[in-house]
C-alpha positions as CSV (number, residue, x, y, z in Angstrom):
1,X,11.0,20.1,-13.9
2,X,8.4,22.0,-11.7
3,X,5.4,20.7,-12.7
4,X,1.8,22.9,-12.3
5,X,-0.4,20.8,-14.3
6,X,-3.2,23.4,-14.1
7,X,-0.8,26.2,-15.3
8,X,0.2,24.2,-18.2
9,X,-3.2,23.2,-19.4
10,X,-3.8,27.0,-18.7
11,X,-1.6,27.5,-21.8
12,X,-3.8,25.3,-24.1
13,X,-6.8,27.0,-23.0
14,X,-5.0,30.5,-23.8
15,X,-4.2,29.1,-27.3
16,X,-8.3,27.8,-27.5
17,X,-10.3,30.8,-26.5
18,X,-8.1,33.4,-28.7
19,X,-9.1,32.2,-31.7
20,X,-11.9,29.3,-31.1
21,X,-13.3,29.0,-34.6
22,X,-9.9,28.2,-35.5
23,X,-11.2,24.5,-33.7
24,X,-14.5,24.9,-34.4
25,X,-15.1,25.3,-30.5
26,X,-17.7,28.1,-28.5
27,X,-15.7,29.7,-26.1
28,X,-18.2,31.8,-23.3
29,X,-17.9,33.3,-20.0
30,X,-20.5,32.5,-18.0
31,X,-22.0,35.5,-15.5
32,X,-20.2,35.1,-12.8
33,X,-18.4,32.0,-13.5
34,X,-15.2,31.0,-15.2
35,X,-15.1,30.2,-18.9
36,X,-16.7,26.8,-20.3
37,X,-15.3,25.6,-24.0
38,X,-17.8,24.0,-25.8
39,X,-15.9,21.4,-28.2
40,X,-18.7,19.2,-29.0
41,X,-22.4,19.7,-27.3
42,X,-23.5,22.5,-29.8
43,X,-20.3,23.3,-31.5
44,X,-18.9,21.1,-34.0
45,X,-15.4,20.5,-32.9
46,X,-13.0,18.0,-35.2
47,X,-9.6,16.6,-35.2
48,X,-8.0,19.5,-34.1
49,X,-10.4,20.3,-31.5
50,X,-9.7,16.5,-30.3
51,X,-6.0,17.0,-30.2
52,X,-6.0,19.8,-28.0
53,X,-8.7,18.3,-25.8
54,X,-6.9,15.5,-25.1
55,X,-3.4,17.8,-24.6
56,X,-5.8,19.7,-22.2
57,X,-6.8,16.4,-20.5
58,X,-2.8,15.5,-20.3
59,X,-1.8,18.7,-19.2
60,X,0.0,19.8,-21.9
61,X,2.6,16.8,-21.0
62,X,2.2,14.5,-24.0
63,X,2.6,14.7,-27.4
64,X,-1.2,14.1,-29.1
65,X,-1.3,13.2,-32.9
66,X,-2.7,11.4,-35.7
67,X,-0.9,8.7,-37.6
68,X,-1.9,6.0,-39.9
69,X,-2.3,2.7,-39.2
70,X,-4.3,-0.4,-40.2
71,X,-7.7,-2.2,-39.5
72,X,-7.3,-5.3,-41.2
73,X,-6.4,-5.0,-44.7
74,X,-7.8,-1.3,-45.0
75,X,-5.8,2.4,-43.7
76,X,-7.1,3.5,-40.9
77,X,-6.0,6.3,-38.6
78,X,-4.8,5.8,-35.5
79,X,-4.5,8.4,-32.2
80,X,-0.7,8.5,-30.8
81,X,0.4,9.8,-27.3
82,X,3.9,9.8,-26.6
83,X,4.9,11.4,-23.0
84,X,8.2,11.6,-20.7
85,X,5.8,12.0,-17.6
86,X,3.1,9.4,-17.8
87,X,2.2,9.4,-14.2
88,X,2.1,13.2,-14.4
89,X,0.4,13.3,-17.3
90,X,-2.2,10.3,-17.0
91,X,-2.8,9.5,-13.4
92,X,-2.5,13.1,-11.8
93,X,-4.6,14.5,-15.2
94,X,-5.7,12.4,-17.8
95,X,-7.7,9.7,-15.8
96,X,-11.6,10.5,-15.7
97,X,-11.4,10.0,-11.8
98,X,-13.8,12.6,-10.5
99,X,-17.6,11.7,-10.9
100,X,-19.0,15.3,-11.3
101,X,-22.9,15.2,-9.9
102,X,-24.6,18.5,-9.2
103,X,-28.6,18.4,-9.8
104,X,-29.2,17.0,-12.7
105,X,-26.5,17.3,-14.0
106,X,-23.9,14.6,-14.4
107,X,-20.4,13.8,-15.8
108,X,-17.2,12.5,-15.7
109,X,-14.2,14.7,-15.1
110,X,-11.1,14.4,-15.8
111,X,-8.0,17.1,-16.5
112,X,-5.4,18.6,-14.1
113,X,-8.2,20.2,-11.7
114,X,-8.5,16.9,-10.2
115,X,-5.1,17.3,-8.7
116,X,-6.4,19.9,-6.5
117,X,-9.6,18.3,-5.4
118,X,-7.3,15.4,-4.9
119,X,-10.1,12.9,-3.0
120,X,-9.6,9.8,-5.3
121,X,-7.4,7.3,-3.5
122,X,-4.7,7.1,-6.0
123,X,-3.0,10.8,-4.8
124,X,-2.6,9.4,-1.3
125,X,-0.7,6.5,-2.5
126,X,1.4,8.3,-4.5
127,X,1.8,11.6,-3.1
128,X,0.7,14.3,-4.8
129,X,-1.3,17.7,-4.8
130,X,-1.4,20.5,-6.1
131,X,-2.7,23.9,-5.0
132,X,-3.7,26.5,-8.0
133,X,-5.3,29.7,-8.0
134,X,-7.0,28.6,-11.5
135,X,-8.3,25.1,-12.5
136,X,-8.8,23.6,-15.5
137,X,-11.1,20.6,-16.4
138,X,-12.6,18.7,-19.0
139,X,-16.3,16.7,-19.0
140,X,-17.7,14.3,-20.7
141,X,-21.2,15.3,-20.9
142,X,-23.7,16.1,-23.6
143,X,-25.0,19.0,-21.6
144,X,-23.2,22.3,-21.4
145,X,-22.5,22.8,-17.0
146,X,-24.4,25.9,-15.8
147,X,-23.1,28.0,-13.1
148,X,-24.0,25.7,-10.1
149,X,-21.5,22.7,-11.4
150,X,-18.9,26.3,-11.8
151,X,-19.8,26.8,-8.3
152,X,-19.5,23.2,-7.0
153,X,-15.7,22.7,-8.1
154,X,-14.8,26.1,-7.2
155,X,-15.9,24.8,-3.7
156,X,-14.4,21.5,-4.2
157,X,-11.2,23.2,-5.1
158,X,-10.5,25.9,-3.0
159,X,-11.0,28.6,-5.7
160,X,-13.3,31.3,-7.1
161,X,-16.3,30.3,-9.1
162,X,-14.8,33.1,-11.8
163,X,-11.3,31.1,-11.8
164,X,-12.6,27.7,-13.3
165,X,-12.2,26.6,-16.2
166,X,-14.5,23.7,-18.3
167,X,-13.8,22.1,-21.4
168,X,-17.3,19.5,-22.2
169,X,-17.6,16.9,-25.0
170,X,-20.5,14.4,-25.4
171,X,-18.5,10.9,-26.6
172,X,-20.5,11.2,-29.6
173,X,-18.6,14.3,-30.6
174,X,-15.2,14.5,-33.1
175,X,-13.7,16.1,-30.5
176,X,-14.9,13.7,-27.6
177,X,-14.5,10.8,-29.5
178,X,-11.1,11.6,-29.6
179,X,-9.5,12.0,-26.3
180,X,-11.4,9.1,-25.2
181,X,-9.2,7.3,-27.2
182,X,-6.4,9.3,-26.7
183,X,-6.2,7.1,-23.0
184,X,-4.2,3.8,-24.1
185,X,-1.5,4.8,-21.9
186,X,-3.3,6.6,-19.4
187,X,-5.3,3.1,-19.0
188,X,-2.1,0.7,-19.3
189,X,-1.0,3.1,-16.0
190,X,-3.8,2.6,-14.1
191,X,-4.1,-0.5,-15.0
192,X,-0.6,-1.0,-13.3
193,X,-1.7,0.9,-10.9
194,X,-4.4,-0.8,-9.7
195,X,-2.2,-4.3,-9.9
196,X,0.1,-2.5,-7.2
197,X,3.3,-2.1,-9.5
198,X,5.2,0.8,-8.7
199,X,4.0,2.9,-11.3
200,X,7.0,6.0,-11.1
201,X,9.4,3.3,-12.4
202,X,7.6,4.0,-15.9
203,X,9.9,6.9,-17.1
204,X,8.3,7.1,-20.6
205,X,5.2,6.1,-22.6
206,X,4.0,5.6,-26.4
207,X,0.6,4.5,-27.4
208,X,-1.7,4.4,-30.2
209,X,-5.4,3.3,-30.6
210,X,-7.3,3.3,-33.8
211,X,-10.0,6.3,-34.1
212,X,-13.7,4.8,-33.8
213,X,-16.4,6.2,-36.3
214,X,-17.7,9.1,-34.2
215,X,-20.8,7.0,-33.2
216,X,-24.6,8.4,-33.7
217,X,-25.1,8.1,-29.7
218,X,-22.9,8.2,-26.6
219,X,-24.4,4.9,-26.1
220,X,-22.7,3.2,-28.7
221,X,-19.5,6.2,-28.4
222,X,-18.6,4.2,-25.3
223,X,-19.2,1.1,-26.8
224,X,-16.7,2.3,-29.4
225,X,-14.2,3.9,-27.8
226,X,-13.5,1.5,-25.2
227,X,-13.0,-1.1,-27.8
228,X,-10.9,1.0,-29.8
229,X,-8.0,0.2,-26.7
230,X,-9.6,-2.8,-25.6
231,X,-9.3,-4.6,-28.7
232,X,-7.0,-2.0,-30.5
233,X,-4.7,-0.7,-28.4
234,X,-0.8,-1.0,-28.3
235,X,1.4,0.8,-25.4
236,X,4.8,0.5,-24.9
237,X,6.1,2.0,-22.0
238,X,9.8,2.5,-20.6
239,X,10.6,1.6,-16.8
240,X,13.6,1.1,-14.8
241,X,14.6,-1.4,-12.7
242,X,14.6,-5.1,-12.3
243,X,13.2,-7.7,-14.5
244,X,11.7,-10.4,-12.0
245,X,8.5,-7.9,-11.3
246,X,8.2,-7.4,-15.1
247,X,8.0,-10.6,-15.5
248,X,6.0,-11.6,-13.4
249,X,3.1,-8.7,-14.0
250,X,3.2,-8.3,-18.0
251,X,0.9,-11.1,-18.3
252,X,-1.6,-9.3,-16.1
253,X,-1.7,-5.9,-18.0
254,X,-3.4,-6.5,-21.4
255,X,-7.1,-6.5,-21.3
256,X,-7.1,-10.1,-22.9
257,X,-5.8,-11.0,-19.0
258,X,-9.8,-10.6,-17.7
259,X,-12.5,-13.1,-17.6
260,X,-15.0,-10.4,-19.4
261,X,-12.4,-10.0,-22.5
262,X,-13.5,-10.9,-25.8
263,X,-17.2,-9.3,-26.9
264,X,-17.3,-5.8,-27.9
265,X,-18.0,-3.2,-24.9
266,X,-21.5,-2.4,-25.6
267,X,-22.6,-6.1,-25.1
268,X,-20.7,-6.7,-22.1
269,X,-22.1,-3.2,-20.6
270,X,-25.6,-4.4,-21.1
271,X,-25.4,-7.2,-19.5
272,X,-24.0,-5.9,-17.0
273,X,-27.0,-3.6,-16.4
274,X,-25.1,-0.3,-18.0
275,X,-23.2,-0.2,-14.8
276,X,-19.7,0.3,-15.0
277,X,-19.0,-1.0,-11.4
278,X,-20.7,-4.5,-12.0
279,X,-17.7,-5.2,-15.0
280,X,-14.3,-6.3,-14.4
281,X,-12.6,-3.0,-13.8
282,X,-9.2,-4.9,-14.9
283,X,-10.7,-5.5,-18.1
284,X,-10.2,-1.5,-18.8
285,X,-6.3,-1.8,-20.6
286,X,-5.1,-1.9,-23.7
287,X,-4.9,-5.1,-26.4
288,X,-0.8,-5.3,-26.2
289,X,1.0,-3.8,-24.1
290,X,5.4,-4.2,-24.2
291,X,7.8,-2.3,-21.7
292,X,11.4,-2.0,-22.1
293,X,13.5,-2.6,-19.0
294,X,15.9,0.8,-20.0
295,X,18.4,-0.1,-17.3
296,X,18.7,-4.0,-18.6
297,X,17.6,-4.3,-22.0
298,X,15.3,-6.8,-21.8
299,X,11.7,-6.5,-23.4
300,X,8.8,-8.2,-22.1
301,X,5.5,-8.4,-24.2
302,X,1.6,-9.7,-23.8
303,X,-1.7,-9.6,-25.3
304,X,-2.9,-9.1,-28.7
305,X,-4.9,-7.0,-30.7
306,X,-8.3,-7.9,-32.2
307,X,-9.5,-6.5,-35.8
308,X,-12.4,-9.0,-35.7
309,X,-13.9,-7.8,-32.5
310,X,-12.8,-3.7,-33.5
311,X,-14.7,-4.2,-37.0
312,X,-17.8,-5.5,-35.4
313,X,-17.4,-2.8,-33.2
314,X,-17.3,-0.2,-35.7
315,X,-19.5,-1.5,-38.6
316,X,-17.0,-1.9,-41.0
């Protein structure tokens, strides 16, 4: 398969901005620009909306859904991703890689136009760009861009200002509550990743986190959502080849395996100043994490989840 990830997020966006009440989303084309999609900074957004942000995010390449599920002894729902091409779909998409600063204005991007801008490390290492003649991206913000961040990743990207395409979502948003959680796998990769496994051995993903109370700030919405796959979230992914190196790593990949595990998020960000780069950065993985060798049958599991930690968390 020929994959475009721009093109294909293209087709959500399509789907979106014909009929945008139909998500409770604002769809505008900005003078001059490209059009933004508003899914959660003045517009209300909801499940739906989530969904497809987080398809958006994943470049169409995963399967986004809510399921049930449990938080101790209550029903609580749980977001699902399920994807034949996790390193597609996560790493080359998904991952909020691309720190967009322009003025004032600040936020994290993510979505397939970082595969064009391609400057983060990881598409050196594993080969991969992509050239488009229209980007698509999503922010986490609680400010709608204006032209000049339009105009800054239409530099940064090779393309007309008029041919980019923004979806934004504060965290403490339905919708951007959502596909923040909608990263177990995407953080299970990276978290492999970042350990130097060979990430293109994982053929196929599943994972599910539970879906933090949409929180009253995005202070506490990152608090949440990171616990939510810190403490709550379960990946299993399917790789090929031997089982010495999956042995050896699975220990490594649950977030249980750092020295800063075991407080919920928003306490360990504050005392780490608020500043992401001062925390562990292999703490950021999901609770349990299992792989299936599919060429040898063997399973190999580690971690745990923690309903104590998520209820604190959440205030239930």
């Amino acid at each position: 398969m020929n994959l475009e990830l721009n093109d294909l997020a293209s087709q959500l966006i399509e789907d979106v901005s014909e009929n945008p009440s139909d998500f409770r989303v604002a769809a505008e084309e900005l003078s001059g620009c490209g059009l933004l999609l508003d899914f959660g900074v003045e517009a209300e957004g909801g499940l739906e909306a989530g969904v497809m942000l987080a398809s958006i995010c994943l470049a169409g390449l995963a399967d986004v859904s809510t399921v049930p599920g449990d938080l101790g002894d209550r029903l609580w729902p749980h977001v699902a991703v399920q994807t034949d091409y996790p390193v597609s779909a996560c790493l080359f998409s998904q991952y909020a890689g691309w720190q967009i600063s322009v003025g004032k204005y600040f936020a994290m991007g993510s979505g397939p136009m970082r595969s064009v801008f391609a400057r983060e490390p990881l598409f050196d290492k594993l080969w991969y760009r992509e050239e488009a003649e229209q980007v698509v991206g999503v922010l986490e913000s609680a400010k709608r861009p204006g032209r000049d961040v339009f105009e800054y990743i239409a530099e940064c990207t090779g393309v007309e200002a008029g041919d980019v395409i923004l979806a934004v979502a504060p965290t403490s948003s339905m919708a951007g509550n959502y596909q923040v959680i909608a990263r177990s796998v995407e953080t299970a990769l990276h978290k492999l990743y970042e350990l130097g496994f060979d990430v293109n051995r994982i053929r196929s993903a599943y994972g599910v986190a539970p879906l933090a109370p949409v929180a009253k700030n995005d202070l506490e919405g990152i608090g949440r959502t990171n616990d939510a796959i810190l403490y709550g979230g379960r990946v299993t992914l399917f790789v090929n080849g031997d089982d010495d190196s999956l042995a050896d790593i699975i220990a490594k990949v649950p977030s249980n395996s750092s020295p800063a595990y075991g407080q919920p998020f928003l306490e360990i960000f504050e005392a780490a100043g608020r500043d992401f780069y001062k925390i562990d950065p292999l703490l950021f993985s999901p609770a349990e994490v299992t792989i299936h060798n599919v060429d040898t049958g063997r399973v190999h599991l580690a971690g745990q989840i923690a309903p104590e930690i998520l209820r604190r968390s959440f205030g239930v």
